[in-house]
N, C-alpha and C positions, 0 to 999 in steps of 0.2 A: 451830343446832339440834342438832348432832350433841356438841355439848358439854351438852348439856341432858341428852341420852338418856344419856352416859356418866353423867350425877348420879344419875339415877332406877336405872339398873341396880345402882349401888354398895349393898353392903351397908349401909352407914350410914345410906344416904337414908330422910326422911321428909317429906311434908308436914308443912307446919306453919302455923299461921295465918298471913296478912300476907303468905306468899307469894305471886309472883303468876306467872299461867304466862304460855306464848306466846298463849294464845289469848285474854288480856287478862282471865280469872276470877282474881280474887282471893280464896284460900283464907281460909275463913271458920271458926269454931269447931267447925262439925260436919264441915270437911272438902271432901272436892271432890264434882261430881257423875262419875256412874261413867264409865269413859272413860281414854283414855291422855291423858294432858297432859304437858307439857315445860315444864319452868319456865325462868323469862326471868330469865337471868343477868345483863343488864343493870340488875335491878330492885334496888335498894338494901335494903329491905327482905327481899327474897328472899336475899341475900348474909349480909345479919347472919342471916337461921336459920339459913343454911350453918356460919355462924362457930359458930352456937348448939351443932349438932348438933356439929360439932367436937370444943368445949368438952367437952357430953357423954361423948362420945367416951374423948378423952382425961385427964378427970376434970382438965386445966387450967385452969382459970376468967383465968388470961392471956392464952391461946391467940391469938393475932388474925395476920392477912394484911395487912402493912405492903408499901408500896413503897420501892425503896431506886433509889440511881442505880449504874451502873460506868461505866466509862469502854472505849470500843471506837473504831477506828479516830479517835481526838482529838476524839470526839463521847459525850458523857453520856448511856448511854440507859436509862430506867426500868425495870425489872424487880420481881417480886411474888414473895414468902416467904413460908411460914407460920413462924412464930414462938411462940417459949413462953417460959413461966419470966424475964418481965420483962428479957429482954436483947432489942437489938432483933437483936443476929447470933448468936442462942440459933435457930438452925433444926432446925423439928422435922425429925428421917427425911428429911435433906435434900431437902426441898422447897424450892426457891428456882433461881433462874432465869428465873421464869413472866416471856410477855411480857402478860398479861393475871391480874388481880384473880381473874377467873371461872375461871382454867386454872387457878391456886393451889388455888381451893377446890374444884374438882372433884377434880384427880389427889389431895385430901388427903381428899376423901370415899371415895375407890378406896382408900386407902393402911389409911385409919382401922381397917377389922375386923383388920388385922394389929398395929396399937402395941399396945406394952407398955410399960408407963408404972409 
């Protein structure tokens, strides 16, 4: 939840249709009813607006949050980037590290009112 609320306060943030919050409303074309909502970063859909608003953002129409593996203690562990410009180790304003999908696209909605692109 407390990742949810760092998305909505970020300058970048918008609903956007297809999202869907925690409290199970799925944003619909005229929007949400009035009220605080937190959107459910586990939701797929709600991930690709993130990516969407990105995009926007950053006027990269590449832009996307890949996973990649490193190697720690003789063990592979997964890790999440945002990425641009069709490389997959092209990280945007070093973002990369995330151990979750939703922490990439959150700290990169935080990050987004500052690129310069």
């Amino acid at each position: 939840m407390e990742l949810g609320k760092r998305a909505v306060a970020a300058k970048a943030w918008r609903w956007c249709p297809g999202m869907l919050t925690l409290g199970g409303l799925r944003v619909g074309p005229t929007g949400l009813p009035k009220g605080r909502h937190v959107p459910d970063l586990l939701d797929p859909a709600t991930l690709g607006c993130i990516v969407g608003i990105l995009r926007d953002e950053s006027g990269s129409s590449d832009l996307c949050i890949e996973c990649y593996q490193e190697q720690w203690n003789e063990r592979w562990i997964p890790l999440w980037a945002v990425s641009a410009a069709g490389s997959a180790r092209h990280y945007v304003e070093d973002l990369h590290g995330f151990s979750t999908e939703a922490d990439a696209a959150v700290t990169a909605l935080e990050a987004a009112a500052d690129w310069t692109w």
